[in-house]
DOPA-830647 format. One line per 8 residues: their letters; for each residue x negated, y, z of C-alpha. Coordinates in Angstrom, 1 decimal, m for minus. Example, Ala and Ser with C-alpha at 12.3 -4.5 7.8 and 13.67 -1.06 7.14 Angstrom:
// DOPA-830647
as = m12.3,m4.5,7.8  m13.7,m1.1,7.1
This chain:
// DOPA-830647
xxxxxxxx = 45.1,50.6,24.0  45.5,49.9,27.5  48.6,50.0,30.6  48.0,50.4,33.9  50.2,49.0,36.3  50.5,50.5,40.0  52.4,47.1,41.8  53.5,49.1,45.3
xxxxxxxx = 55.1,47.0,48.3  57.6,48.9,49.6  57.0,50.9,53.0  58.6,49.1,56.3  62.1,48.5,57.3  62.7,48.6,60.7  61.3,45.4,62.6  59.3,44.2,59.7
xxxxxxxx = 57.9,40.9,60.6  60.4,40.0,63.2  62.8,38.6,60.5  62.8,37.4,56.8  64.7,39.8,55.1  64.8,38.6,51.7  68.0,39.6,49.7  70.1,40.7,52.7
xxxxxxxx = 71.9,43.6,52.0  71.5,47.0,53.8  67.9,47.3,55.2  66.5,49.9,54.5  63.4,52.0,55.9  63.0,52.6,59.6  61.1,56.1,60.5  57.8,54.5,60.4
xxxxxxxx = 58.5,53.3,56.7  60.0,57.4,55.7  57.0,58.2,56.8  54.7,55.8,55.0  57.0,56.2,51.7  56.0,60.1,52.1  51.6,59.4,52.4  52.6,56.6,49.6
xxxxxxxx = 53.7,59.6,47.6  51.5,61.8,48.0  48.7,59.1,47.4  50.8,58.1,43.7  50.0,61.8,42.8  47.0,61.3,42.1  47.9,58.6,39.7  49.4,60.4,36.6
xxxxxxxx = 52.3,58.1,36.8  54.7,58.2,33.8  57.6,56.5,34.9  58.4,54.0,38.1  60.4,50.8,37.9  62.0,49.1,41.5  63.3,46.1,43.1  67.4,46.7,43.3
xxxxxxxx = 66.6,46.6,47.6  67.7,49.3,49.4  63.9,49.7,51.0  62.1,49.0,47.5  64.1,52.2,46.1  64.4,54.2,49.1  60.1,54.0,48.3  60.6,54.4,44.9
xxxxxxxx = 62.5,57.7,45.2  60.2,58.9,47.3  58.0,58.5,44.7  59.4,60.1,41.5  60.9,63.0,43.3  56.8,64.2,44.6  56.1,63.4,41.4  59.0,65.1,39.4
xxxxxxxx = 59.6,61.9,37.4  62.9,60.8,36.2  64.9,58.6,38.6  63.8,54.9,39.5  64.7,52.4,36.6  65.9,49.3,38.4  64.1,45.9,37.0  66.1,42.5,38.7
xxxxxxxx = 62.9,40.9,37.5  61.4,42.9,40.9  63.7,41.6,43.3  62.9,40.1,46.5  62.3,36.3,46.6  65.8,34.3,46.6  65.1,33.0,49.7  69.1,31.4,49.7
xxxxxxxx = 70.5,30.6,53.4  67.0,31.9,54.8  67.7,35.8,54.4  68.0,37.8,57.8  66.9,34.5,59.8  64.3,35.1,62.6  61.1,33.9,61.7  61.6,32.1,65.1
xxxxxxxx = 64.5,30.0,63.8  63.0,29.6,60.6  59.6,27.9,62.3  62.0,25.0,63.7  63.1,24.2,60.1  60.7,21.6,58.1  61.3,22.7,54.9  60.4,26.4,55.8
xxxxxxxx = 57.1,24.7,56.6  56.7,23.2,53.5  57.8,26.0,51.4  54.3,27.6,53.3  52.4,25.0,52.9  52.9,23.7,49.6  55.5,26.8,47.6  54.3,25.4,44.1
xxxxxxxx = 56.5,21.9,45.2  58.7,23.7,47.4  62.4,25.5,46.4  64.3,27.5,48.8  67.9,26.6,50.6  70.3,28.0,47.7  67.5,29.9,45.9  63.8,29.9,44.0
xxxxxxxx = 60.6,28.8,43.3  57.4,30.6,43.7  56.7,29.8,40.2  60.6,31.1,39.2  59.5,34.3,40.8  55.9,34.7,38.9  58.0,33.9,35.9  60.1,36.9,35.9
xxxxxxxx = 57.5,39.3,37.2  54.8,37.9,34.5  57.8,38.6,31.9  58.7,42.5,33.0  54.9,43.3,33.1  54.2,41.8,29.4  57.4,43.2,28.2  56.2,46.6,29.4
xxxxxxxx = 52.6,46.2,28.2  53.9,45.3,24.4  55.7,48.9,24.5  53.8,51.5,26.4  50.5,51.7,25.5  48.4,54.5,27.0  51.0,54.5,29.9  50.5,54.3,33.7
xxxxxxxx = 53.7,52.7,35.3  54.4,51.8,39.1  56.7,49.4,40.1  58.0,49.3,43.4  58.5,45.6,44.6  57.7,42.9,47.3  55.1,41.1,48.8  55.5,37.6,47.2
xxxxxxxx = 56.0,39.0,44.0  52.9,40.9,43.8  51.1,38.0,45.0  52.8,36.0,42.2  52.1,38.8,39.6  48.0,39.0,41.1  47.9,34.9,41.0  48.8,35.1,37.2
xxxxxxxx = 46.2,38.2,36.3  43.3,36.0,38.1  44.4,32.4,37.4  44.8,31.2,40.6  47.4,29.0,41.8  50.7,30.0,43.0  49.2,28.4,46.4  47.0,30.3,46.7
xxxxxxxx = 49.2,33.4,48.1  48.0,32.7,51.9  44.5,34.2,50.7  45.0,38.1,50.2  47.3,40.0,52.2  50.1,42.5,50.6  50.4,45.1,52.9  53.9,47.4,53.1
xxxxxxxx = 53.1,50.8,51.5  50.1,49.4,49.7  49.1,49.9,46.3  47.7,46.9,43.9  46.4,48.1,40.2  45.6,46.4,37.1  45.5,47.0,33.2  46.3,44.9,30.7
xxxxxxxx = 45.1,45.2,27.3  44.9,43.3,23.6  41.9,42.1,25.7  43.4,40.1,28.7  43.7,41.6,32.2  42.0,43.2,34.8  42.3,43.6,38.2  40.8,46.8,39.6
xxxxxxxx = 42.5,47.4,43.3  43.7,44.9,45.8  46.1,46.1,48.7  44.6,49.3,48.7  46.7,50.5,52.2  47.8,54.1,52.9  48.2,53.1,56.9  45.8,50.9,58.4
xxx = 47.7,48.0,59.8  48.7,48.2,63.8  48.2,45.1,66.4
């Protein structure tokens, strides 16, 4: 037997891209992102979900509520192994002031060497997302499950299903509100959607 798993980036906060969020506390989704967390709902439908597992961030289960209440699914169970990247003294900096700051630029250009001010590793982060997702595979056969995380960690969770390197993150893009599937079975696993996006991105 077989589980799917639905990885969904949460929809936007307000000035997404302006400013690493990371583990700061109250961000949650600007209009743009309600209404993005709404089409992401609809969309999820379609799925046959069974249940929905989030990040603890305010904007991962603002998206994930969204989600299970469409759906009429029980409440969002909250999994710290989805959290946002520790990103340490980095969270809520400008990406501005985080450009002048030499080990920002090594943690992008080299994040398998690279720890963050105070927090992780790339590979700490595929660790605990590889370690939900198997846990969940070994007890829910048949099941289709969502979980409602982050950009990096889906990246880290995608590296591991197609044995790439952790450096390898800057090749595929995780868009917010998008949708990356994959089983897993006695088998191995399979990738079957990449980013699939509800919004097409804006310039």
């Amino acid at each position: 037997m077989t589980v799917t798993f639905f990885l969904v980036r949460h929809a936007a906060h307000n000035n997404v891209g302006s400013f690493l969020a990371g583990r700061a506390t109250g961000i949650t989704l600007g209009e743009a992102g309600r209404a993005q967390a709404r089409a992401l709902a609809e969309r999820m439908q379609r799925e046959n979900v069974d249940a929905v597992f989030t990040s603890p961030r305010e904007r991962t289960r603002e998206t994930a509520h969204a989600i299970t209440s469409l759906s009429r699914l029980q409440e969002p169970k909250v999994a710290d192994e989805l959290d946002e990247v520790d990103f340490g003294e980095w969270s809520g900096k400008s990406f501005a002031v985080l450009e002048a700051d030499p080990l920002w630029r090594r943690w992008n250009s080299i994040r398998s060497l690279a720890r963050t001010p105070g927090g992780e590793t790339m590979l700490d982060v595929q660790s605990r997302v590889v370690r939900l997702v198997e846990g969940l595979a070994s007890g829910n056969s048949g099941r289709r499950l969502a979980l409602v995380t982050h950009s990096d960690v889906i990246k880290a969770a995608v590296s591991h299903v197609l044995g790439l390197p952790i450096d390898a993150w800057p090749r595929f893009e995780i868009a917010p509100a998008s949708v990356t599937t994959f089983v897993i079975g006695d088998w191995g696993a399979k990738l079957m959607t990449l980013n699939e996006m509800i919004f097409e991105p804006t310039s």
